[in-house]
N, C-alpha and C positions, 0 to 999 in steps of 0.2 A: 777388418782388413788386416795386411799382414805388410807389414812394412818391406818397403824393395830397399834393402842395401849392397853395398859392395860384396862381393863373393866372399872377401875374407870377413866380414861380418854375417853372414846370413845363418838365417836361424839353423840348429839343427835338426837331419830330415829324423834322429830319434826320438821316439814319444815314450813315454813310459806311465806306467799309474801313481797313484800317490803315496800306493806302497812302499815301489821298488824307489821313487826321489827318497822315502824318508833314510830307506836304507842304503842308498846312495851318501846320505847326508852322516849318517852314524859310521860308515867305514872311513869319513873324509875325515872325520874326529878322533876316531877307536883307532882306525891304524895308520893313519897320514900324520895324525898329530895335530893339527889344525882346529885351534878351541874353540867351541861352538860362536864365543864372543868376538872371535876374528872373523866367522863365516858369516854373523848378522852385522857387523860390522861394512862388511864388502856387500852386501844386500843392501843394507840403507843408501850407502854411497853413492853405488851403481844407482840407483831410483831415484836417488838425490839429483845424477847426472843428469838423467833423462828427464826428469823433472825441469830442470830450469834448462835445457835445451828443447823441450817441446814448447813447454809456457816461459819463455824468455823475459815478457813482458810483465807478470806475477810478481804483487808484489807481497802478498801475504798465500796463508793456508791455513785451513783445517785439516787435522790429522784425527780419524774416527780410531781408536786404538782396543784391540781386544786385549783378552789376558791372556792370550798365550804368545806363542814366535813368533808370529805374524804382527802381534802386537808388537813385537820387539823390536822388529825393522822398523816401524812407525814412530816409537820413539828415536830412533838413530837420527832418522829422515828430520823429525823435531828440533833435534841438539844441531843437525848442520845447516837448515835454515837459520834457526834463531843467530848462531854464527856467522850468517850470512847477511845476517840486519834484515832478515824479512819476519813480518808480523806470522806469528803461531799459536796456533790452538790447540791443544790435544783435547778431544771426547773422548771419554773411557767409556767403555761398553764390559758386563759381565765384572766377576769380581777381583777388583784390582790388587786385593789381598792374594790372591792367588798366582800374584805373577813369582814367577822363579826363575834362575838359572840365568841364560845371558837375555832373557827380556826383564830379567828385574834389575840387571847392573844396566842394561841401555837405561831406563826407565831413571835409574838413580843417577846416571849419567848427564843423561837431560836436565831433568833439577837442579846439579850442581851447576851447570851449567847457565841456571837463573832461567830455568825453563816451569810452566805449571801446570797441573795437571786439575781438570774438572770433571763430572762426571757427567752425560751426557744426558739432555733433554729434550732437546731442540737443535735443531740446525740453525748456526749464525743467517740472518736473512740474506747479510752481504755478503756470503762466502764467496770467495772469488777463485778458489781452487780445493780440491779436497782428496784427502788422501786415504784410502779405501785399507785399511791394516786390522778391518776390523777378525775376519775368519781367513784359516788356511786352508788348507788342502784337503783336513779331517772332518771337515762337516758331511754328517748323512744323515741328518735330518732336517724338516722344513724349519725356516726361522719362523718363531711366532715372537711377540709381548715389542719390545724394545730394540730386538733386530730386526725385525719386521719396520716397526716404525722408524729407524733410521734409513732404510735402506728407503721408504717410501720418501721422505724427505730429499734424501739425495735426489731421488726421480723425478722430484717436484722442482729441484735446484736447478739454475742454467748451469750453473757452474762447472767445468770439468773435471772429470774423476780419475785419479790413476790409481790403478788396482797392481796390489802388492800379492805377486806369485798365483793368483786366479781370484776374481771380483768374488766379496761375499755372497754365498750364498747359491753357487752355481759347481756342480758335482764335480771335482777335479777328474773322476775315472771316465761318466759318460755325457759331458758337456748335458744334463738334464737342470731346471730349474728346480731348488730345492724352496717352494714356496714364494719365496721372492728373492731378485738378488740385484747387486749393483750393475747399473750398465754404464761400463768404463769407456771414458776415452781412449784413454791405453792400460795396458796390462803389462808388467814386466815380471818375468817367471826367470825362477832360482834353480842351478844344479842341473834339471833336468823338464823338458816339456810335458806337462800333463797332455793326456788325451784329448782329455776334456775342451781345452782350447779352440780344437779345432773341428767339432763336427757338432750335430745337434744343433744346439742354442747356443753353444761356443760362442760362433764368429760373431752372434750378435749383441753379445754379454763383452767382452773382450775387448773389441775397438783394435787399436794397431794391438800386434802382438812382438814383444821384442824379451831377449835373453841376454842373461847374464851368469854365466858357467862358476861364479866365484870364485874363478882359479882355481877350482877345485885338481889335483892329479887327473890326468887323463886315464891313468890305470884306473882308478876306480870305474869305467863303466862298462872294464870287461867281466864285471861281476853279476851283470845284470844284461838279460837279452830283451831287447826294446820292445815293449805292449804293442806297438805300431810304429810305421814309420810315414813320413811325410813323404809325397811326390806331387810333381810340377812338368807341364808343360818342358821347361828348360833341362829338364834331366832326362825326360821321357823320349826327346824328341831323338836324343844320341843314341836311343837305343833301336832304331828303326832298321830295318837287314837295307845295305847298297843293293841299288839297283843296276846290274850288269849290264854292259853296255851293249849287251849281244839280247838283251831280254827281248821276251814277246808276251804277248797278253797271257798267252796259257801259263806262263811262271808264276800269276798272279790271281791264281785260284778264280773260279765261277761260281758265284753266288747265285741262289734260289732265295727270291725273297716271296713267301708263302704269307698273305693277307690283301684287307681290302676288300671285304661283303658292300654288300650298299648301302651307300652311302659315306664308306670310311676309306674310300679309297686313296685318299692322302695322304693316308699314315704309309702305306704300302709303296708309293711313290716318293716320298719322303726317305724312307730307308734306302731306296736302290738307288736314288742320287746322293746322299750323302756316302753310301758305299763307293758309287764310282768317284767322288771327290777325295775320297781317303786311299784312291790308289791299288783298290778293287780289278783285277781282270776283264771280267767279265758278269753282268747283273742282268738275269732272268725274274719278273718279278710272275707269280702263279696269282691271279686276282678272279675275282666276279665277273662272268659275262655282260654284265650289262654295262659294265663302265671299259670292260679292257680295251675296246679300241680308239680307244679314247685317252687312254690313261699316259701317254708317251709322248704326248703331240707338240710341247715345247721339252722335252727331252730322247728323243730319237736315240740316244746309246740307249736307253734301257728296252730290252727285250720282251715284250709284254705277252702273255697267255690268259686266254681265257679258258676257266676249269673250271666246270659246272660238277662234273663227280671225281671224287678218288680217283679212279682209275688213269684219270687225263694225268696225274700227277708222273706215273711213274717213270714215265718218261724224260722230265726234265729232272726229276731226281737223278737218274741214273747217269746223267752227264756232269750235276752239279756236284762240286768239290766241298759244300757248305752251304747250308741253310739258315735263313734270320725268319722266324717264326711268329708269329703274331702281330704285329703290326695293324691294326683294320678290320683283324681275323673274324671277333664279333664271337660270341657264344650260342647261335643257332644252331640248325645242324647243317649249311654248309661247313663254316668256320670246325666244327669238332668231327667233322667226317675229316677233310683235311690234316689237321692237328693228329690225329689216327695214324692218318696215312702217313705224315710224316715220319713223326716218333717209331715207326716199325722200320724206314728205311734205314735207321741207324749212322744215319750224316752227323760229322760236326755242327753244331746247332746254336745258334743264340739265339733264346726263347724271351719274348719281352711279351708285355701287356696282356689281351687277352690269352696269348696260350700259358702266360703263369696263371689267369684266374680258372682259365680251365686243370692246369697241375695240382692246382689247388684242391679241385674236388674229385682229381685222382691219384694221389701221390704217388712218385716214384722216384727211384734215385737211379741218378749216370754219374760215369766221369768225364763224357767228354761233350757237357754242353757250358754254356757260360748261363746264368739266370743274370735276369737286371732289371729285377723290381724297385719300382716306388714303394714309399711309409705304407699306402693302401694294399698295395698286393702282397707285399710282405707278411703283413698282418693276416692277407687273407691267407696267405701260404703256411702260418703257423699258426693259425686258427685261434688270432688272438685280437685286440683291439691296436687300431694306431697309434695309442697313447701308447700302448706298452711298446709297441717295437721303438720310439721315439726316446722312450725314459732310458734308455740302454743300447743306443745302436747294435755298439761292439758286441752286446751279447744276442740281438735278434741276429746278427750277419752271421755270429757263428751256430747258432742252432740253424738258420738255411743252410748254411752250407755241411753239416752235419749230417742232416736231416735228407738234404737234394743230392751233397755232391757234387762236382764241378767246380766251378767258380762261379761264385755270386757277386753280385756288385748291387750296393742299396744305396740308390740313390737319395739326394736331395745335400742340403747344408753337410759341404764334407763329404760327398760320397766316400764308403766306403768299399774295398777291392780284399774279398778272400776266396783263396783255392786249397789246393790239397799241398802239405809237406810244411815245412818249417818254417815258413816264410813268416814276417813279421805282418799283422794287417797295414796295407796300405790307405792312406787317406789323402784326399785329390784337394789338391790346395789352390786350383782354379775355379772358373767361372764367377758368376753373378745374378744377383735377386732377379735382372733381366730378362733370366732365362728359365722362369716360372710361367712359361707361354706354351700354347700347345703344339703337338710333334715334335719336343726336344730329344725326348725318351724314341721316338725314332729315328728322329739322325742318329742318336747314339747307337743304337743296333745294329744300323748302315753301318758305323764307323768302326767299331768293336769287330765286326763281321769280316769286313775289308783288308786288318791286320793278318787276322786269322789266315787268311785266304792269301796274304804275303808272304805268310813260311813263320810269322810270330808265332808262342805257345800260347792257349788260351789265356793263363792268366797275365802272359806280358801283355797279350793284347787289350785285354781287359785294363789294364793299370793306364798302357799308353791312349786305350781309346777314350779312357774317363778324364783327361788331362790333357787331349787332342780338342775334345770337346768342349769342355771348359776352356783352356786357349782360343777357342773359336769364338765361342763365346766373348770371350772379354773386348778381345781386337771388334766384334760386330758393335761392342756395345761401347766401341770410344764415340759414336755420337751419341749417346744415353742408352741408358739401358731401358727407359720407361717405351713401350713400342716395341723390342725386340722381337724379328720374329723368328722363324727357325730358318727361312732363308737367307736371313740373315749371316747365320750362323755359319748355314754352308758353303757359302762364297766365301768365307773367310779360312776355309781348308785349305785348298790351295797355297794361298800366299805362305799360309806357317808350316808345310810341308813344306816346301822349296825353300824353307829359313833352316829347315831342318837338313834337309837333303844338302845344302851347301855344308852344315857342319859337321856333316860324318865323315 
């Protein structure tokens, strides 16, 4: 989870890799002047703080310490417990001959300070807090032998764990599991936010996630243009077009929502009511004859068509301002006569579920559609397995988007949002495990589609519909998340439009 603090505390929405942090961290020293020994110095501190402000009641620690910088904060963190009359352990992990520079003066700091060092074999049974300093930010490869085994120990420990700048063992670039790694209670990151944090296996590896900049110069991060950036709900929702008070529904674009074979017809109604709840004009959905008269009957705004061939289509296309694609669609040959028929009328398009697995085994590229694949269609779309689009978000979002064109949006832990131009990738800091329930992926196309159709650019509406959605989610899921269903979700539009609509 991600800690809610005061505005002037909130994390920063810049992400970077572990790259551009280290070279963030070598300009802070090389041309700010700021000795690496002061920089881990205000890293221990800061951890130190949050430390006995999360666990107040603590009255001892284990500190798991490697040999590198990472180790070196853990000793600081050491020296100011022990200072603080609280019982300390350091484990050393890897070789402790090897320590240098400001983690071998923190290290000899500690000592002097009547601190001691052991080499690790075992987890204390009664550890009652522990302090994760064993790997930073450079690991790319899996742990095996003795990191391995500490890390299972921790997992076996009740004890809670704060992870110093990203929990051992979890890829600072693409939030991927590098064999095994600590799952922290908190996590507190230096200088600069890794990617990592926050998408993948991040959120679940991390626990609260909180920052501390070390006071670093603010100049230094206009040296470096952000790997990704963070967005929410609370930023996304200011960026919504006013609605004039002269409006009428045709200002607000008419959707064709094309799916719904049989049996699937829920998915296809699911879309066109969460469109009209996000503020949609008008919702035409094109479905199967044998359910369409049927399909509207506790929803009377949506427009229903029964289209048994192509040809019935052309019609409601030619009035519709935008089409949401797939939904129900199904891979028969109703569903890819359709899918045909659309893709030639050349409409603004958000294509989800079946008509990406149908893209899949036609490829083509546009620029004016949105994609919003799940881990599975992704994969099917770059013809690869779900583990790999998983082991590297960032790098499956940009070969779709490469590859397809448009704006793509890969869902799941952390959606991720890329289009065409400079833009930084954005990553969706809303929702909840909750909302691992079925037709969320089509309210989302409903909602993605309904911006569109406001006068939004794709890819704004893309960012604010993945974080519309997610906000829905969360507010659905303040009586639990376990049960959440997608109607959930949609009743819960409304309210946070209108929370939004009041603060533009």
């Amino acid at each position: 989870m991600i800690r809610v603090l005061p505005e002037s505390q909130q994390l920063p929405r810049a992400l970077y890799r572990a790259e551009q942090v280290r070279r963030l961290d070598r300009i802070a020293i090389e041309q700010h002047g700021i000795p690496a020994e002061q920089l881990m110095e205000r890293a221990g501190a800061a951890a130190f703080s949050l430390l006995r402000a999360r666990w107040p009641q603590a009255r001892s620690l284990v500190v798991l310490a490697g040999a590198g910088n990472n180790g070196g904060d853990g000793y600081v963190i050491a020296r100011l417990a022990h200072h603080s009359q609280l019982g300390v352990r350091v484990l050393t992990l890897g070789d402790h001959s090897r320590l240098q520079g400001a983690a071998l003066s923190a290290a000899q700091a500690y000592q002097a300070a009547g601190g001691s060092i052991e080499p690790f074999t075992r987890l204390p049974p009664d550890a009652e807090l522990i302090v994760d300093a064993m790997l930073g930010t450079g690991l790319e490869r899996p742990l095996t032998g003795l990191w391995a085994a500490a890390v299972a120990q921790c997992q076996a420990s009740r004890a809670p764990i704060l992870a110093l700048d990203i929990p051992s063992g979890l890829h600072a670039d693409s939030g991927r599991v590098l064999g095994a790694a600590i799952k922290a209670a908190a996590t507190i990151s230096f200088i600069g936010l890794k990617c990592g944090l926050f998408t993948g296996l991040g959120p679940e590896y991390c626990g609260e996630v909180c920052f501390d900049a070390l006071r670093v110069p603010a100049l230094i991060y206009a040296s470096e243009i952000p790997a990704a950036r963070r967005i929410d709900w609370s930023q996304q929702g200011r960026l919504l077009p006013r609605r004039r008070r002269c409006a009428n529904k045709g200002d607000f674009g008419y959707l064709l929502v094309v799916g719904g074979d049989q049996g699937m017809s829920g998915a296809a109604r699911l879309a066109g009511e969460a469109a009209l709840r996000a503020g949609v004009g008008r919702v035409a959905i094109a479905t199967h004859p044998v359910h369409a008269a049927l399909l509207n009957l506790t929803r009377p705004e949506l427009m229903v068509h029964a289209v048994a061939e192509a040809a019935e289509l052309d019609a409601l296309l030619e009035r519709a301002t935008l089409v949401a694609l797939g939904p129900g669609l199904g891979q028969g040959s109703w569903g890819r006569t359709l899918y045909r028929q659309v893709l030639a009328a050349n409409k603004p398009l958000v294509l989800d579920a079946d008509g990406l697995n149908l893209l899949a085994q036609d490829p083509q590229r546009r620029s004016d559609w949105v994609l919003t694949p799940h881990p599975g269609e992704a994969a099917r779309l770059l013809g690869c397995s779900v583990a790999e689009v998983e082991t590297d978000r960032f790098a499956a979002l940009k070969h779709l988007q490469e590859r397809y064109g448009g704006v793509v949006v890969l869902k799941g832990a952390g959606t991720l949002v890329d289009g065409p131009g400079l833009r930084p990738v954005a990553v969706c800091m809303d929702g909840n495990p909750g909302m691992a329930s079925a037709g969320m992926g089509d309210a989302l196309t409903g909602i993605i589609a309904a911006l569109i159709g406001q006068g939004m650019e794709p890819v704004a509406a893309a960012e604010a519909g993945v974080c519309l959605h997610g906000a829905a989610g969360d507010r659905a899921a303040e009586q639990g998340e376990r049960g959440l269903i997608v109607s959930d979700l949609i009743a819960a539009l409304q309210p946070l439009l209108g929370l939004a609509d009041e603060a533009v």
